[in-house]
MIMI-205414 format. One line per 10 residues: number of its first residue (from 1); their letters; for each residue x, y, z of N, C-alpha, C. Coordinates in steps of 0.1 Angstrom, whole numbers. Each point is the difference from the previous one (the first is absolute). Layout:
# residues N
NUM> A> X Y Z X Y Z X Y Z | ...;
END
This chain:
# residues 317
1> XXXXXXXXXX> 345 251 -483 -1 -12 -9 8 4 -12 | 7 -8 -6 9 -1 -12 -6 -3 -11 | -3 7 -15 -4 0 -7 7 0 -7 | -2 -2 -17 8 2 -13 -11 6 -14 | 3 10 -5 -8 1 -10 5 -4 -14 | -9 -8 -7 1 -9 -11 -5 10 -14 | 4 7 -3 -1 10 -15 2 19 9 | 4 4 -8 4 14 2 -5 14 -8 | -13 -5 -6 -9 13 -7 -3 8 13 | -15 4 -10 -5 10 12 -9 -5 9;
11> XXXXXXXXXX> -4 -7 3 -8 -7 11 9 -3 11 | 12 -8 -6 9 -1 13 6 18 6 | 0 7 -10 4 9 8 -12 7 9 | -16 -4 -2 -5 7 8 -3 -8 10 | 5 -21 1 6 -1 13 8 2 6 | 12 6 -2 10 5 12 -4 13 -1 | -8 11 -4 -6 9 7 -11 -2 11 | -3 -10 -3 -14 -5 11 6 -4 18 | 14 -7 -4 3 -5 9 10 4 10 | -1 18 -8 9 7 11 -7 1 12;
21> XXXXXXXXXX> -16 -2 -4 -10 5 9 0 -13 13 | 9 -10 -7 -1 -13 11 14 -5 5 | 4 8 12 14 -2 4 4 -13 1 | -7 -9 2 8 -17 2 2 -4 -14 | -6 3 -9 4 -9 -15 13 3 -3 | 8 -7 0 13 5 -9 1 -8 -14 | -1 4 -11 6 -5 -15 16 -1 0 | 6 -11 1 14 -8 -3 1 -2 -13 | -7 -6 -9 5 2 -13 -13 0 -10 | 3 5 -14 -7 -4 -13 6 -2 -11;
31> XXXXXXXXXX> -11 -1 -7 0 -14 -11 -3 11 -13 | 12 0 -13 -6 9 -12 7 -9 -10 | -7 2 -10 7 -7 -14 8 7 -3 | -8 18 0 15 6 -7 12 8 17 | 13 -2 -7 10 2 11 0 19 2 | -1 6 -9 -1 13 6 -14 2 2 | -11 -3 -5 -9 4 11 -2 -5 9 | 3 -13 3 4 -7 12 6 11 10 | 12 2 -5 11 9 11 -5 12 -2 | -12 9 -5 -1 11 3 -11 -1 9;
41> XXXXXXXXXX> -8 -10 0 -11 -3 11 10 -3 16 | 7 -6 -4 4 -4 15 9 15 6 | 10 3 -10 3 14 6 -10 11 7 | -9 -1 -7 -13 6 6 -1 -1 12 | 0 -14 5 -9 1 9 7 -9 13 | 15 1 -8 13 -4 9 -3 -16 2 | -4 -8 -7 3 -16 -2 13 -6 -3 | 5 -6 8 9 -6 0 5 -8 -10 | -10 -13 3 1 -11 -10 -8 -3 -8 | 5 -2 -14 -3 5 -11 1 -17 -14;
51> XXXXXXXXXX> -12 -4 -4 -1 -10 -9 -5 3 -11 | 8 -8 -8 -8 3 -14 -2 -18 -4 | 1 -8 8 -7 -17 0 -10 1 10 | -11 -1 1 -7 -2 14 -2 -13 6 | 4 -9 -5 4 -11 6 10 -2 12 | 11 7 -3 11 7 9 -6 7 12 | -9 9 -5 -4 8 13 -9 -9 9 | -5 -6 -7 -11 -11 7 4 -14 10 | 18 2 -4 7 -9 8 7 7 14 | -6 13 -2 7 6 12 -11 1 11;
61> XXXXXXXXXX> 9 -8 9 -6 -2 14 -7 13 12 | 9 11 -2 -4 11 4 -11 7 -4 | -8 -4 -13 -9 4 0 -13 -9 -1 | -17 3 5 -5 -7 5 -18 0 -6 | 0 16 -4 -9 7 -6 1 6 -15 | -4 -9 -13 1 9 -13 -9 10 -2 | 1 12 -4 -10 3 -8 1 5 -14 | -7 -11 -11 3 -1 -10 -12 10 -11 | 10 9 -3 -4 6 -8 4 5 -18 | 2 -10 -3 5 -2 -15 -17 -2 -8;
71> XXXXXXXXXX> 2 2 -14 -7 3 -12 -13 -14 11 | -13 0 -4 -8 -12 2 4 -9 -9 | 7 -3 -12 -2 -8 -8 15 -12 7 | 6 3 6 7 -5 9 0 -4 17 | -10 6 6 -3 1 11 1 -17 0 | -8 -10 -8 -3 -17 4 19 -4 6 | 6 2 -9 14 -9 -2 7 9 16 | -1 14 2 8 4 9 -7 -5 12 | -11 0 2 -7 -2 8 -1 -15 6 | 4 -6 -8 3 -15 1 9 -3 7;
81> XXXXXXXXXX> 6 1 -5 16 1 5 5 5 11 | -7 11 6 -1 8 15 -2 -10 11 | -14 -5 -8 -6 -15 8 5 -8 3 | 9 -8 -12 5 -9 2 11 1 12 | 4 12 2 14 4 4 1 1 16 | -16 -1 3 -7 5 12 0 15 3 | 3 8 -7 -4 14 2 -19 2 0 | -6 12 7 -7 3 4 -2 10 -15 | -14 4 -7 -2 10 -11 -11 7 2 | 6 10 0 -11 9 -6 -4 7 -13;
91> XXXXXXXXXX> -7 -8 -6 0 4 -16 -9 10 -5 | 5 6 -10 -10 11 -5 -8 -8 -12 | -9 13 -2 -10 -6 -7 -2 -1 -11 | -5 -10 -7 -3 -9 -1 11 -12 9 | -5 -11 6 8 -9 5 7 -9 -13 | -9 0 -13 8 -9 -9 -10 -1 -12 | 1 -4 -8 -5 -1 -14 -10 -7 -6 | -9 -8 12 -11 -8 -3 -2 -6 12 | -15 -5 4 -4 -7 8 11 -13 7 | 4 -5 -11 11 -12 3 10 3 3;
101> XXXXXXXXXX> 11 11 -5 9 7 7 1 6 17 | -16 2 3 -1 2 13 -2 -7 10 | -8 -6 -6 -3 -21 10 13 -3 2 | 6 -2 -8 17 -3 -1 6 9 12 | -2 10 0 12 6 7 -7 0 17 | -13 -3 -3 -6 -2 18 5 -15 2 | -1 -5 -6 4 -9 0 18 -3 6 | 5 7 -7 12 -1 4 5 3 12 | -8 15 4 1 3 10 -10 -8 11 | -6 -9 2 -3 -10 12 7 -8 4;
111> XXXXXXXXXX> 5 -6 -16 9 -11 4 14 4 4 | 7 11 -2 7 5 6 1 6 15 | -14 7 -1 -1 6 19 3 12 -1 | 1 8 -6 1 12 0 -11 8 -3 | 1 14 2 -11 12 -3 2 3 -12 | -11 -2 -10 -4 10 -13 -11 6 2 | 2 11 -4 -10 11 -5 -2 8 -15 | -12 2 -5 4 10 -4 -7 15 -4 | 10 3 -5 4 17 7 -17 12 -8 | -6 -3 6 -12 9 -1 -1 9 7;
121> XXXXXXXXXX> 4 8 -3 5 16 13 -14 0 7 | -7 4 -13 -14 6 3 -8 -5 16 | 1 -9 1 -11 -7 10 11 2 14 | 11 2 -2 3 8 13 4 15 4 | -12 8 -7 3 14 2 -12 2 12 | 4 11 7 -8 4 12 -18 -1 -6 | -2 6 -10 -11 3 -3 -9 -11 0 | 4 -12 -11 -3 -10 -4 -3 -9 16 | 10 2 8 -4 -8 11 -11 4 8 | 0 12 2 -15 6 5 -10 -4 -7;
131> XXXXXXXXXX> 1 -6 -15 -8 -2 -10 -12 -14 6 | 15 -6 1 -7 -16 2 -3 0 17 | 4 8 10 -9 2 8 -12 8 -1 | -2 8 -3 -16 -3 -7 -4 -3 -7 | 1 -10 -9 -7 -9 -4 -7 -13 9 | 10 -1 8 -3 -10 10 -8 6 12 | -3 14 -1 -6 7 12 -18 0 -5 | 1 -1 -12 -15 -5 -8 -6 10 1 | 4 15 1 -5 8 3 -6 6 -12 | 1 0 -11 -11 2 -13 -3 -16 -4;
141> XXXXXXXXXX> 4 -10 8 -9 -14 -5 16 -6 -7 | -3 -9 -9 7 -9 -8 6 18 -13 | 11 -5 -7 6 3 -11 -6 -13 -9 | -6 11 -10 -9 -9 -14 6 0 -16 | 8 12 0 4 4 -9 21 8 -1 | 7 0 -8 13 8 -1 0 3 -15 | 4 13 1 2 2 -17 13 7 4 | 9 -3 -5 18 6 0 4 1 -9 | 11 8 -4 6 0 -11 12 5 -1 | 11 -2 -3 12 4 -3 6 -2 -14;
151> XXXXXXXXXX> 3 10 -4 5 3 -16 9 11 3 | 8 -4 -12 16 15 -1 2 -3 -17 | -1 17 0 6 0 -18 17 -3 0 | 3 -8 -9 10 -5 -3 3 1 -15 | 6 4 -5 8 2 -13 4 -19 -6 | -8 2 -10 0 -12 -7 13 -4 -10 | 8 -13 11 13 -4 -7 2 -10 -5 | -2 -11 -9 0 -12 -1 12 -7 2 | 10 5 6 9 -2 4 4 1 21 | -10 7 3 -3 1 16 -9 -15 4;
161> XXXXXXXXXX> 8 -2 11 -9 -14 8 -13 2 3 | -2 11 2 -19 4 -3 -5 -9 -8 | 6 5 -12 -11 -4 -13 6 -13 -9 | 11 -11 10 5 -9 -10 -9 -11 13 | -7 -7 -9 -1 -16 8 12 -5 1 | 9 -3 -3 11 -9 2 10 5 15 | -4 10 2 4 7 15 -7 8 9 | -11 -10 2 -13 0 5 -8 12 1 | -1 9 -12 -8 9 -6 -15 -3 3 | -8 13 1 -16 0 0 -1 5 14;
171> XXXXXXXXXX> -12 11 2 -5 10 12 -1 -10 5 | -11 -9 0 -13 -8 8 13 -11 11 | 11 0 0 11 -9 6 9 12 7 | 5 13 -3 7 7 1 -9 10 11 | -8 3 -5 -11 10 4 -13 -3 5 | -9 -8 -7 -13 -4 6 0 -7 15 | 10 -10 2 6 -6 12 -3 10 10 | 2 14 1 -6 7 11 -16 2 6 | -7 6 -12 -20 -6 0 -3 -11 4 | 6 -7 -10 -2 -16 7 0 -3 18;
181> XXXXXXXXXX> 10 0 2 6 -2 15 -8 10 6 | -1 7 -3 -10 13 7 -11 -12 7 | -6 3 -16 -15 -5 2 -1 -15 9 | 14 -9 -1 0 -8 10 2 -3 16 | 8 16 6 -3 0 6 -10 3 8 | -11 7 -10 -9 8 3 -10 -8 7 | -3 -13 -9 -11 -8 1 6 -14 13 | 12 4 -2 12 -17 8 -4 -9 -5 | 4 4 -14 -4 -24 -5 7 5 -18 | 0 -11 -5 -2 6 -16 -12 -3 -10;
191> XXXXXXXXXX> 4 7 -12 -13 -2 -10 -2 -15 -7 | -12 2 -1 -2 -19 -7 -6 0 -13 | 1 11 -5 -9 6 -14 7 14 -5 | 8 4 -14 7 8 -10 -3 1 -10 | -4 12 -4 0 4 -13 8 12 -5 | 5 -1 -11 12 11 3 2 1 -20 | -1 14 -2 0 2 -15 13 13 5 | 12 0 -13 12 9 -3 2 3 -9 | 6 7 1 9 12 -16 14 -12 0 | 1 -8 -11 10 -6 -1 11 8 -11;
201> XXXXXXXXXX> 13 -7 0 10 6 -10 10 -13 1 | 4 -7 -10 8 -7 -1 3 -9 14 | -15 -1 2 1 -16 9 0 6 14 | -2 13 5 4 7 13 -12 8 -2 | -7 4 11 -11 7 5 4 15 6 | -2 10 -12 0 11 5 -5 7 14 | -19 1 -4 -9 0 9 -10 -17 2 | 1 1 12 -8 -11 3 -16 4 11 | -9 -5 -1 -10 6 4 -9 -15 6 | 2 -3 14 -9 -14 5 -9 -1 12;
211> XXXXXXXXXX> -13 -3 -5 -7 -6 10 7 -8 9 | -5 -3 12 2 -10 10 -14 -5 12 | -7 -14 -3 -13 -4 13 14 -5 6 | -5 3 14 5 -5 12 -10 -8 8 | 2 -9 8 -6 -7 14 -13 10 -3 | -10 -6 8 -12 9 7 -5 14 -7 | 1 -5 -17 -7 12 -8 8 13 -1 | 16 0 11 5 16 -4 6 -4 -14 | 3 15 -5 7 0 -17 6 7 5 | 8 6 -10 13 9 -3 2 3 -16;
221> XXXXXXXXXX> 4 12 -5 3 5 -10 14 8 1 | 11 -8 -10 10 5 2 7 9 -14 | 4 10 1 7 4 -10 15 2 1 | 11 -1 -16 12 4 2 6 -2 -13 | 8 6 0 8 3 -15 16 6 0 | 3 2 -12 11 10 0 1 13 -12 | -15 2 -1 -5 10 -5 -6 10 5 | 0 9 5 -9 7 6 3 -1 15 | -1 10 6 1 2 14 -12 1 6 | -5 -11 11 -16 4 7 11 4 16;
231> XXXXXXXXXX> -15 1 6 0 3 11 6 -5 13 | 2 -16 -5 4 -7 9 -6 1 17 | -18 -5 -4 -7 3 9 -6 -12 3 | -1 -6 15 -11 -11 0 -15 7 4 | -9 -8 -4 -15 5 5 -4 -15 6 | -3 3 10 -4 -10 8 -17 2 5 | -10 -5 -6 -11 -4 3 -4 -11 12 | -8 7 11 -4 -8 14 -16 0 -4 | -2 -7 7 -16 -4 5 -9 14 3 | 7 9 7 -4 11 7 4 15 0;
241> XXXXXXXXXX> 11 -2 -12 10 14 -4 11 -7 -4 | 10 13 -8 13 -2 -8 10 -2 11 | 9 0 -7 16 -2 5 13 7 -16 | 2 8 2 9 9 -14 14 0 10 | 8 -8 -12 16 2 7 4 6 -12 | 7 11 -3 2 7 -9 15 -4 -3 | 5 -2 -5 18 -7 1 3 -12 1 | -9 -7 -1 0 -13 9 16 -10 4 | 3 0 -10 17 -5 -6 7 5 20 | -3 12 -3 10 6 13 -9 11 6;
251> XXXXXXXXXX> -14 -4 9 -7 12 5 4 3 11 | -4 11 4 0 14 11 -20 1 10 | -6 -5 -11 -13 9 1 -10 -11 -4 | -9 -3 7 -17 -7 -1 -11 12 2 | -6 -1 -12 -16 8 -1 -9 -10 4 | -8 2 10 -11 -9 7 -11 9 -2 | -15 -8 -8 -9 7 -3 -10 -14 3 | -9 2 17 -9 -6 0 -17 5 -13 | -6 -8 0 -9 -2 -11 -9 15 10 | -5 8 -7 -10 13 1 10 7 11;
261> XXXXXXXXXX> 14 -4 -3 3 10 14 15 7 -1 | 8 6 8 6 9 -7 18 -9 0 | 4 7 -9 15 -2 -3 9 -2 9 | 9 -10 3 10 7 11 15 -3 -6 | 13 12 2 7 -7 -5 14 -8 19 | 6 -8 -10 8 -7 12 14 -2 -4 | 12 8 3 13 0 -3 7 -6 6 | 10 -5 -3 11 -10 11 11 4 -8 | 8 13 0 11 0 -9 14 -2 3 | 8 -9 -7 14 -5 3 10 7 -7;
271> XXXXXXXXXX> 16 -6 6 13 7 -8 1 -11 -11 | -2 6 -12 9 -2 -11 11 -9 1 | 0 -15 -10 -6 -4 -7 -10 -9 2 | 0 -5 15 -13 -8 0 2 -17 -2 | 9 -1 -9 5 -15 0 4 -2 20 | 2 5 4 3 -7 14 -8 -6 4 | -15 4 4 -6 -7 5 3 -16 -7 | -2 -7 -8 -1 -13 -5 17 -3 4 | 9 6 -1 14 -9 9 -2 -1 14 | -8 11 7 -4 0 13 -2 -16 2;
281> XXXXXXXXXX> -7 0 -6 -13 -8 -1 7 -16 -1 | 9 -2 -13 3 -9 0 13 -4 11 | 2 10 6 11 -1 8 -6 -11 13 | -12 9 2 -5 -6 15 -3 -13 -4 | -8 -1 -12 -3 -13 1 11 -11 -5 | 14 2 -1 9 -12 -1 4 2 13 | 1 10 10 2 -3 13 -7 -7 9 | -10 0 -5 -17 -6 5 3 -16 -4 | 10 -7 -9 4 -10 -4 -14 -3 -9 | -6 11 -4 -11 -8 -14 8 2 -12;
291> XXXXXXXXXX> -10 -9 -10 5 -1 -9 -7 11 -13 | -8 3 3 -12 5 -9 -2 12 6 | -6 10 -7 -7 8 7 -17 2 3 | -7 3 9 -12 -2 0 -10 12 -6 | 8 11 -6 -4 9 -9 3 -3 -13 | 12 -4 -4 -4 2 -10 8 -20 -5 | -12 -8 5 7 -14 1 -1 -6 -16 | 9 -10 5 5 -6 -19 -10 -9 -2 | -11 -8 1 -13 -4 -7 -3 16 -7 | -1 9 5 -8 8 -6 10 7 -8;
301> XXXXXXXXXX> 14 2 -1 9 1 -12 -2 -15 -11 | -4 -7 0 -3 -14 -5 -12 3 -9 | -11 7 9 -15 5 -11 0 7 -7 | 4 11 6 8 11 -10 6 -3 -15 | 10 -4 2 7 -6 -8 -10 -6 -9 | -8 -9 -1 -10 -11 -5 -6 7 -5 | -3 14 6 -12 8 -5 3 14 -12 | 13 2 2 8 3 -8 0 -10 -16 | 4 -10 0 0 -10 -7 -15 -2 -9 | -11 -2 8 -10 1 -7 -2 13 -10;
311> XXXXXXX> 2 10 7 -1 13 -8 6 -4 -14 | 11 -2 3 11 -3 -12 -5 -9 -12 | -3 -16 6 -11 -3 -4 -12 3 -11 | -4 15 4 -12 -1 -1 3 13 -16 | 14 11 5 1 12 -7 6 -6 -14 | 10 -10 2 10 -6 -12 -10 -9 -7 | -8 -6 6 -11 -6 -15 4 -16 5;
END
């Protein structure tokens, strides 16, 4: 399948490491604002064709598959545009900048007929899928509880897209988006109830700290920032015993601890970087002629988003 990648940081470079691991993808061209890092990405990684309009690239017929990985505060307009074009996306995360920016772009993509996704590595790593088969195997009962958290010290710039609202600055959009989705896939539905208090700074949320009720009495407790480095651990509370994914972002390893009884641990470990699984993934399912995916489908990039929003809501006053 023919692909094009749409920005040239580091994310895109740890998809074309991912996808040496997948002999059918070939990347034909990408998309950079600036022209030598543009041409030092593609030298890299021997790309051909080479845009600094992505409108242009988006007119080229030979390619069929984006995956757009430019700043989030851009993702709405590129992403649009893919759509309109009939290209197929796989977007990184965040999908866009507000609840409405993502209705919009499911939206676009229906009425167009094409496959959007977006790009939540996490929920297609080996581990995590073992996860949600037991959950469904009921074997410690229902999941009642998630407490997750991801935070990274980050050097405070008011001049970095971290920490400016105006290019879509703040953890809880950048970073919390991981716990979040966790905890949604944990439970399969989203939250209907948020409370969420932050460390603000000039309109952007350092640390953010939020409850979440879900359906049927489960909660969730999420943390994240760009202060301070945690563990980057989910704790998963059953009916009947734990569930501890230690990494969760990119696990290897489940700690299963039925209630009075002993520890077990459960590895499933992969090659580096791990983004494959999710092109795997989206591969099959545009050959599958869907449009969505059923892991990680666009209603529930739609709640997310919403739920995101509320937070925001709730930290800015």
């Amino acid at each position: 399948m023919n692909w094009a990648v749409v920005g040239v940081g580091n994310i895109a470079n740890v998809f074309m490491k991912a996808i040496q691991h997948i002999p059918d993808v070939k990347v034909l061209a990408a998309y950079g604002r600036n022209r030598e890092k543009l041409d030092a990405f593609c030298d890299k990684w021997n790309i051909k064709e080479r845009y600094t309009d992505y409108e242009q690239l988006y007119k080229q017929s030979s390619v069929s598959v984006i995956y757009l990985a430019t700043p989030h505060i851009v993702h709405f307009e590129h992403t649009m545009s893919a759509l309109e074009h009939g290209k197929h996306v796989l977007c990184e995360k965040p999908m866009a900048m507000s609840f409405e920016e993502t209705e919009a772009l499911v939206y676009a993509a229906r009425k167009n007929k094409v496959f959007l996704m977006e790009a939540m590595w996490t929920r297609f790593f080996p581990i995590n899928k073992w996860l949600m088969e037991f959950i469904r195997s009921e074997e410690f009962g229902k999941p009642v509880n998630v407490n997750a958290d991801f935070s990274f010290e980050y050097p405070y710039d008011k001049d970095y897209r971290f920490f400016r609202r105006d290019l879509g600055g703040g953890c809880m959009r950048s970073a919390g988006i991981y716990p979040l989705a966790y905890a949604c896939m944990v439970f399969g539905c989203l939250p209907d109830e948020i409370k969420a208090i932050a460390q603000m700074k000039n309109e952007v949320d350092l640390r953010t700290a939020a409850l979440f009720r879900f359906p049927k009495d489960c909660t969730a407790e999420i943390y994240t920032g760009f202060q301070g480095e945690s563990q980057c651990m989910a704790n998963i509370a059953f009916e009947k015993g734990t569930v501890v994914i230690p990494e969760f972002i990119h696990p290897d390893t489940a700690i299963i601890k039925p209630c009075g009884g002993e520890e077990k641990r459960i590895s499933l470990l992969y090659e580096e970087p791990g983004l494959q699984f999710e092109i795997e993934h989206a591969e099959d399912c545009i050959r599958m002629g869907k449009k969505e995916s059923p892991i990680m489908p666009l209603n529930e990039s739609i709640g997310i988003a919403r739920a995101i929003d509320l937070v925001y809501e709730q930290v800015r006053g």
